[in-house]
C-alpha positions in Angstrom: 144.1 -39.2 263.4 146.5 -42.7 263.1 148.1 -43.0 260.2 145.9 -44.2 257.3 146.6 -48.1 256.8 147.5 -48.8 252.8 147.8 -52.3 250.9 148.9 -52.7 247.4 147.9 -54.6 244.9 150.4 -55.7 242.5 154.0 -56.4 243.0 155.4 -55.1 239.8 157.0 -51.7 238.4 154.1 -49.6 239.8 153.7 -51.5 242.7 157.1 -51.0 244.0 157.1 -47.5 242.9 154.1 -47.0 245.2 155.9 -48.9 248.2 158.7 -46.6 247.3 156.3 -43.4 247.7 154.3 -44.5 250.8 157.2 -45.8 253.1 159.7 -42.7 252.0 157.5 -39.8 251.0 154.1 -40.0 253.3 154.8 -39.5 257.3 150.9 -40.0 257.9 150.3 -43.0 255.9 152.1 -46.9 256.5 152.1 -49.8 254.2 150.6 -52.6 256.2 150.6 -55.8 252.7 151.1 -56.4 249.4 149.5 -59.0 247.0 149.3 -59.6 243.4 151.8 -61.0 241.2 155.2 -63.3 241.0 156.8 -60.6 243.3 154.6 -59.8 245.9 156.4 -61.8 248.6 159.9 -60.6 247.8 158.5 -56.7 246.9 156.6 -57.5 251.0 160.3 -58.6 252.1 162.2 -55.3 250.9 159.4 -53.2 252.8 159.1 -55.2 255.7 155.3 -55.5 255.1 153.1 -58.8 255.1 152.7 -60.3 252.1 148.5 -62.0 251.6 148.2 -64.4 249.1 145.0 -63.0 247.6 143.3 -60.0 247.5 140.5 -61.0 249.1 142.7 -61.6 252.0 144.0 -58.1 251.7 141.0 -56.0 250.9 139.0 -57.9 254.6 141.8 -56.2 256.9 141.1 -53.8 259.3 143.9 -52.1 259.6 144.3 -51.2 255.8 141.7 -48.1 255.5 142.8 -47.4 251.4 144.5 -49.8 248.5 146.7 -48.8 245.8 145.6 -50.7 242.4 148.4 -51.3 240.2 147.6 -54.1 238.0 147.3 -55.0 233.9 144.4 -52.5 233.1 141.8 -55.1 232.3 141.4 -56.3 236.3 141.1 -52.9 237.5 137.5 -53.0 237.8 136.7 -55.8 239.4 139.9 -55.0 242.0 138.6 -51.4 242.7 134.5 -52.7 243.0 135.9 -54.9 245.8 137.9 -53.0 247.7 135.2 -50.7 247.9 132.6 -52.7 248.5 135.1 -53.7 251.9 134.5 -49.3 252.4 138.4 -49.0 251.3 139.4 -45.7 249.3 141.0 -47.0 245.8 143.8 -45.2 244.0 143.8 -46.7 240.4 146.7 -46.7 238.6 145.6 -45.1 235.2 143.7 -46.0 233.1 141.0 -46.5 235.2 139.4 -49.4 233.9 139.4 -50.8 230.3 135.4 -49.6 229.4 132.9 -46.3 230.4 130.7 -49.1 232.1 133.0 -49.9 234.2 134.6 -46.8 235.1 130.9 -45.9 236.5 130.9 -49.3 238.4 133.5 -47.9 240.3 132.5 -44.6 240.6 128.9 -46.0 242.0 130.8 -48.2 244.4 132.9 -45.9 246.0 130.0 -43.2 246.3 127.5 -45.9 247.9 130.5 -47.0 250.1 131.3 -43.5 250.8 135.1 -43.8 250.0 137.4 -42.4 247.8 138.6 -42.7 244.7 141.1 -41.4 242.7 144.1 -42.1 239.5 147.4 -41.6 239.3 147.9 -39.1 236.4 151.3 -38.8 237.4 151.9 -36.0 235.2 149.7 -33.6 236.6 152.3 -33.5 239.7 155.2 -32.9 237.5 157.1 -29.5 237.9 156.6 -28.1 234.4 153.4 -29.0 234.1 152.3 -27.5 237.3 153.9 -24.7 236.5 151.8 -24.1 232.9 148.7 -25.0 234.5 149.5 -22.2 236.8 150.2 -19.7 234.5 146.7 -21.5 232.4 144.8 -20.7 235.3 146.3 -16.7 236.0 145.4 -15.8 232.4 148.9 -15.7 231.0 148.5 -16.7 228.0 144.3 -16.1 227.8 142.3 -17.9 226.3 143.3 -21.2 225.4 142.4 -22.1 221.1 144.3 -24.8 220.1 146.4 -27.7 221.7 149.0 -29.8 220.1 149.9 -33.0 222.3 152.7 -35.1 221.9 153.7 -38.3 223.5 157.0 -40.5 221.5 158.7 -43.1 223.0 161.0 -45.1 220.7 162.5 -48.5 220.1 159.2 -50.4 219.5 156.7 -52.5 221.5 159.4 -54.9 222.8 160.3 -51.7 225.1 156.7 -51.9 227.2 155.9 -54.1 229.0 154.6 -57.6 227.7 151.4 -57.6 229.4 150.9 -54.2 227.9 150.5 -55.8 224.1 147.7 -58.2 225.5 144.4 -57.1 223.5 142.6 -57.4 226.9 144.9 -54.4 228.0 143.8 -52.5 224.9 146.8 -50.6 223.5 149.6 -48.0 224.1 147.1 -44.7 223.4 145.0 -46.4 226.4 147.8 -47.2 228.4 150.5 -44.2 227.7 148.0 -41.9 225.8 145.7 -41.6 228.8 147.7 -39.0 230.5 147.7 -36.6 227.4 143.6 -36.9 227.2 143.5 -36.0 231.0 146.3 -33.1 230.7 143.8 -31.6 227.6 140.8 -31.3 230.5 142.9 -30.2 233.2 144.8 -27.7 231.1 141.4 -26.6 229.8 138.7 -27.1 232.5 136.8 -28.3 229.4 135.4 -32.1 228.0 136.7 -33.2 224.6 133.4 -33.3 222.6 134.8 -35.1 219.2 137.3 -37.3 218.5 138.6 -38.3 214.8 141.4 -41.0 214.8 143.6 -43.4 212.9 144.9 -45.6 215.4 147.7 -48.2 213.8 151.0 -50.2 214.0 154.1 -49.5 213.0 155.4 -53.0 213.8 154.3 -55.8 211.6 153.8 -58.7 214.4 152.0 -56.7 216.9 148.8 -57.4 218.7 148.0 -54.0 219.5 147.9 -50.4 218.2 151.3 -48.7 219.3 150.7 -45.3 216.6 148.1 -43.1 216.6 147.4 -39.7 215.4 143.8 -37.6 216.2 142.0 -34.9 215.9 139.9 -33.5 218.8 137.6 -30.7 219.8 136.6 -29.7 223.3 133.4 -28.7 224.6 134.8 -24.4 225.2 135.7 -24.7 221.3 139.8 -25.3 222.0 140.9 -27.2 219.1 143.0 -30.2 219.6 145.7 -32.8 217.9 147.9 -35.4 219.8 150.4 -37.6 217.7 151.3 -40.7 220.3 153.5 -43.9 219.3 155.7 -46.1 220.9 157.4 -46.9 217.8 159.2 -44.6 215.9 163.2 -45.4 215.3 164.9 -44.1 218.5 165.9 -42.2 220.1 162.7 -40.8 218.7 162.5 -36.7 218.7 164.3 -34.6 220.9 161.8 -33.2 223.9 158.6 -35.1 222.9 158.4 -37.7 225.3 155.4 -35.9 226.4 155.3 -32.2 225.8 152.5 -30.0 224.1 152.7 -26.6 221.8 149.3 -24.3 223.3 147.9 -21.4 221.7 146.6 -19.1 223.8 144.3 -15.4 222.6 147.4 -13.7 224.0 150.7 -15.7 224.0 152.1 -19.2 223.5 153.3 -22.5 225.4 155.8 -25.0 224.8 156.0 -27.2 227.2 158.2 -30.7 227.5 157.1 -32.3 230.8 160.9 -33.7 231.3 162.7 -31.0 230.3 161.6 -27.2 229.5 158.6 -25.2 230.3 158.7 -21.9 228.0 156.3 -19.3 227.5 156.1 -16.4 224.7 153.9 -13.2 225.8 155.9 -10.6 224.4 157.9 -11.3 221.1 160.5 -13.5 222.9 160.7 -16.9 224.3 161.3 -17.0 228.0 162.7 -20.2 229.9 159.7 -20.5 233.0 160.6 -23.8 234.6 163.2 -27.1 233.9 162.4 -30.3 235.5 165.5 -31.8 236.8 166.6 -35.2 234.8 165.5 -38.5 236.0 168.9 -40.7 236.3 167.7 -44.1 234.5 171.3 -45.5 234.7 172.2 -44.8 238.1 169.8 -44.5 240.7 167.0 -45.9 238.5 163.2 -45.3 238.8 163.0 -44.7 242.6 165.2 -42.0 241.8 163.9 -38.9 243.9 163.4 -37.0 241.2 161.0 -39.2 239.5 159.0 -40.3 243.0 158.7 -36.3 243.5 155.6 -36.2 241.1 154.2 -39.6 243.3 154.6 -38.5 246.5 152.4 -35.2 245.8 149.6 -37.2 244.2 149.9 -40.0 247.2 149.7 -37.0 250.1 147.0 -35.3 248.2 144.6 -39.0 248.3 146.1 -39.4 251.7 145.2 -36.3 252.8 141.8 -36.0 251.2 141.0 -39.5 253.2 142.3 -37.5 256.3 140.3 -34.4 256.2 137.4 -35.9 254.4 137.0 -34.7 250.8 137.1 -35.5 247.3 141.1 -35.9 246.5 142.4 -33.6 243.1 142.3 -36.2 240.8 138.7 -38.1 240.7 137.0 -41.2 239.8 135.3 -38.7 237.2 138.9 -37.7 235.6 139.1 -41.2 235.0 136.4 -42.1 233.4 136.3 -38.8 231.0 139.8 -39.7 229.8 139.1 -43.9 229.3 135.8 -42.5 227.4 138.1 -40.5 225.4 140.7 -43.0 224.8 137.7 -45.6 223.6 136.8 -42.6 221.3 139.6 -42.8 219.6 139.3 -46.2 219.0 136.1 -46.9 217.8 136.7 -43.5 214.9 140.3 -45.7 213.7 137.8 -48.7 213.6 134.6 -47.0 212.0 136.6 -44.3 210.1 133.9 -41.4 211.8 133.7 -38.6 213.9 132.8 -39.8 217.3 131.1 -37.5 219.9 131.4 -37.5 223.2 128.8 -35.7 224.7 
């Protein structure tokens, strides 16, 4: 089979990090355009791809077979519906889409189309956390009972994005928080059933939530808490950028997606895995080490287009995290338990 066609949309961070990832890191796929946003003809011009001016434009050519969404949350759903709808496979920059409703539109539209769809947990690629869902899955640690997530990043909201603190985009825990909600179901292989929440700011001025703290339960009984904010005094705590504490019938995790994976079975902790450094200041965010974790999830869509099956990561993983996410929300807003199920 040729190699599979792919257009992004969106011109920004994410969408040069996927140019980065396609053109370097996947020998049977080839960007063919880009469109969406004040970059797009310059981001086109460093990959030597054609820039359209609308997505439209993109979405009705025949030589692109998928598109790579990576746009301000709140236009995902109408972006992924109509690239579908032209029988393109989507991969949707997380979160999926900014309501349940919607993450089902796209869900139906791919499965009447009969393409593909799938979102870019990132973190699910990364070494360590390979690694424990590995060891998860051999019985290591046995059966999982309680999770404790973590997700800090410090220095305020003025550090994200600005399009990020638009209410139409939600908030950090949907934005940042998402890939802690799906690592809780992959981890598990379970739902999270409940979800008690206070969901706040820390910064006087801002539009949106950038603290939260909740409470969680899954649907095999695993207890769960996850403390996210994107505004404590930095440089935050040591090793919680995203890392987790698990308690397992039979031993213990702690795990720190960007820096140590250690396991205790046996009185003693013991060092499993260390994910290299990204180098921020010198080769910067298309640093190898960080595009490692996108080129496995881009091969893994690429290849499941190829051979003609559901890719890892579904429309379905999604959905259960933005339902989650929402979750939260509405107990901070209602001061309730919410369920789930």
């Amino acid at each position: 089979m040729a190699s599979i066609g792919i257009g992004i949309i969106g011109s920004g961070f994410m969408g040069r990090s996927y140019a980065e990832a396609i053109t370097k890191y996947c020998s049977e796929a080839e960007l063919k355009a880009i469109t969406g946003g004040s970059r797009a003809e310059q981001l086109s011009n460093d990959y030597k791809v054609d820039c359209e001016k609308s997505v439209d434009k993109l979405i009705a050519r025949d030589d692109i077979a998928a598109v790579f969404i990576a746009t301000p949350h709140h236009v995902h759903a109408a972006q992924a519906v109509a690239a579908a709808d032209k029988g393109k496979h989507v991969m949707i920059e997380k979160p999926m889409a900014c309501s349940v409703a919607q993450c089902d539109q796209i869900i139906q539209a791919c499965k009447k189309a009969g393409v593909f769809c799938s979102i870019a947990f990132t973190q699910r690629s990364r070494k360590c956390n390979l690694k424990a869902k590995k060891l998860i899955d051999e019985g290591e640690i046995g059966r999982i009972r309680q999770i404790m997530e973590f997700q800090f990043i410090g220095g305020g909201l003025t550090k994200f994005p600005a399009w990020q603190s638009d209410k139409e985009n939600l908030g950090i825990l949907f934005g940042h928080g998402i890939h802690n909600f799906d690592r809780l179901r992959w981890f598990t292989g379970a739902e999270i059933s409940i979800v008690y929440a206070h969901c706040t700011s820390l910064e006087a001025d801002s539009k949106v939530e950038g603290t939260s703290m909740l409470l969680m339960k899954l649907t095999d009984g695993t207890s769960a808490s996850f403390w996210s904010s994107g505004q404590l005094p930095e440089p935050a705590f040591p090793n919680k950028q995203f890392s987790t504490m698990i308690v397992g019938e039979k031993g213990l995790i702690d795990l720190d997606a960007y820096g140590e994976l250690r396991i205790n079975t046996s009185g003693e902790w013991k060092v499993v895995t260390t994910q290299e450094p990204i180098d921020w200041a010198g080769k910067g965010f298309l640093d190898p080490v960080r595009m490692a974790s996108y080129a496995k999830y881009c091969l893994d869509f690429i290849e499941a287009i190829k051979g003609n099956h559901e890719p890892s990561i579904t429309g379905w993983d999604g959905r259960q995290a933005v339902a989650a996410a929402l979750g939260a929300y509405e107990s901070s807003q209602t001061g309730k338990v919410v369920s789930l199920s």
